[in-house]
C-alpha positions as CSV (number, residue, x, y, z in Angstrom):
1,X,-62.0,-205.1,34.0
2,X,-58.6,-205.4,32.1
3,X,-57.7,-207.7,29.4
4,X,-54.4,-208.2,28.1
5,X,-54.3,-210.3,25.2
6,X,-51.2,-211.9,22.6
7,X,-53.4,-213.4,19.7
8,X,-51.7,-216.0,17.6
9,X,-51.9,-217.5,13.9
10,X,-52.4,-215.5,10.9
11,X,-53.2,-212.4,12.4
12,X,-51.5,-210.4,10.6
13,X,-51.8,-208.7,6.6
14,X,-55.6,-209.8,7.3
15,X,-56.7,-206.5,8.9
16,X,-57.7,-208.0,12.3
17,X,-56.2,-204.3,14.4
18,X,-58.7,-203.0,12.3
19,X,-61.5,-205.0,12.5
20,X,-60.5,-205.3,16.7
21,X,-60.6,-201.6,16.5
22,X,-64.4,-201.8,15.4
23,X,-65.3,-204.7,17.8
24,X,-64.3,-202.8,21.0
25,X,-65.2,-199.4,19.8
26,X,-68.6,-201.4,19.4
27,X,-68.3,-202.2,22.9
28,X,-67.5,-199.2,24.6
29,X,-64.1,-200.4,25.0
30,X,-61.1,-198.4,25.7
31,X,-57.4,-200.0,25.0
32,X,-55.3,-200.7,22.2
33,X,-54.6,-203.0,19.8
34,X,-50.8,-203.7,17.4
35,X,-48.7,-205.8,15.6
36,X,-45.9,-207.1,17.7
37,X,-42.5,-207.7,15.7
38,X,-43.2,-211.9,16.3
39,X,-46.0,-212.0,13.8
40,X,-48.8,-211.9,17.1
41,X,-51.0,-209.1,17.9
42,X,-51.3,-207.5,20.6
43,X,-54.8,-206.2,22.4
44,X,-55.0,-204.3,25.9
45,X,-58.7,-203.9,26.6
46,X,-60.6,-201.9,29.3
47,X,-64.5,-201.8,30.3
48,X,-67.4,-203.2,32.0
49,X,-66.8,-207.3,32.5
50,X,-69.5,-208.4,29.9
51,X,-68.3,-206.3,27.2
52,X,-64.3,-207.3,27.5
53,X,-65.4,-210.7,27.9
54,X,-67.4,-210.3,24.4
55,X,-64.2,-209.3,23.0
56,X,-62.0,-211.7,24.5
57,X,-64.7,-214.4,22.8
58,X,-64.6,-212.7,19.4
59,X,-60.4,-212.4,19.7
60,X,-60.8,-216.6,19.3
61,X,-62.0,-216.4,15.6
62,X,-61.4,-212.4,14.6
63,X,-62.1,-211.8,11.3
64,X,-62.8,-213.6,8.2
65,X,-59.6,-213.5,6.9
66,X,-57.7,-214.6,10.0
67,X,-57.4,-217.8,11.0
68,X,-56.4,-217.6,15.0
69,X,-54.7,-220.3,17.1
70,X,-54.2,-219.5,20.2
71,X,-54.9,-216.0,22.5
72,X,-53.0,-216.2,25.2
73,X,-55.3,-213.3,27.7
74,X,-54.6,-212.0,31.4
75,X,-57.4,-210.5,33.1
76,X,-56.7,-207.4,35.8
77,X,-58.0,-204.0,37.3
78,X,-58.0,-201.3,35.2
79,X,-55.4,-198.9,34.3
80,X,-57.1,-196.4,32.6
81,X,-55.8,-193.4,30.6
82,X,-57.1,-193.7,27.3
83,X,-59.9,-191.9,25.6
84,X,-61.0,-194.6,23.3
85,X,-59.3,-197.7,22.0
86,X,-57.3,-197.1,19.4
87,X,-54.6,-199.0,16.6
88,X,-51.1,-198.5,17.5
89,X,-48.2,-199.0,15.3
């Protein structure tokens, strides 16, 4: 399964790429995650259903720091071509 993901609120300066980074990589996830020039970030996520639904559930709080307000998500087949899920900048 695919997730593509636009999280908004303060999201950003709180490290949530980082901690998303961990939460996937926790997963088995592979994907992406940045900061998009509109103050949301950005997550493309690809696995087993379960596991990017887990993500897609944690994108809703993120870390401690972050205070979220919306994630916007579309769900799809998967793409493929990365090795593991990595930050972008």
């Amino acid at each position: 399964m695919r997730l593509d993901a636009v999280v908004h609120g303060m999201v950003q300066g709180v490290s949530f790429r980082y901690y998303t980074q961990r939460q996937a990589r926790q997963l088995g996830l592979r994907g992406f995650v940045r900061n998009r020039s509109d103050g949301t970030v950005e997550v493309v996520a690809e696995g087993p259903r379960r596991a990017v639904e887990e993500l897609y559930s944690w994108l809703h709080s993120g870390p401690p720091m972050a205070e979220v307000r919306e994630v916007e998500a579309s769900w799809g087949t998967p793409h493929g071509g990365w090795a593991s899920f990595e930050v972008r900048h």
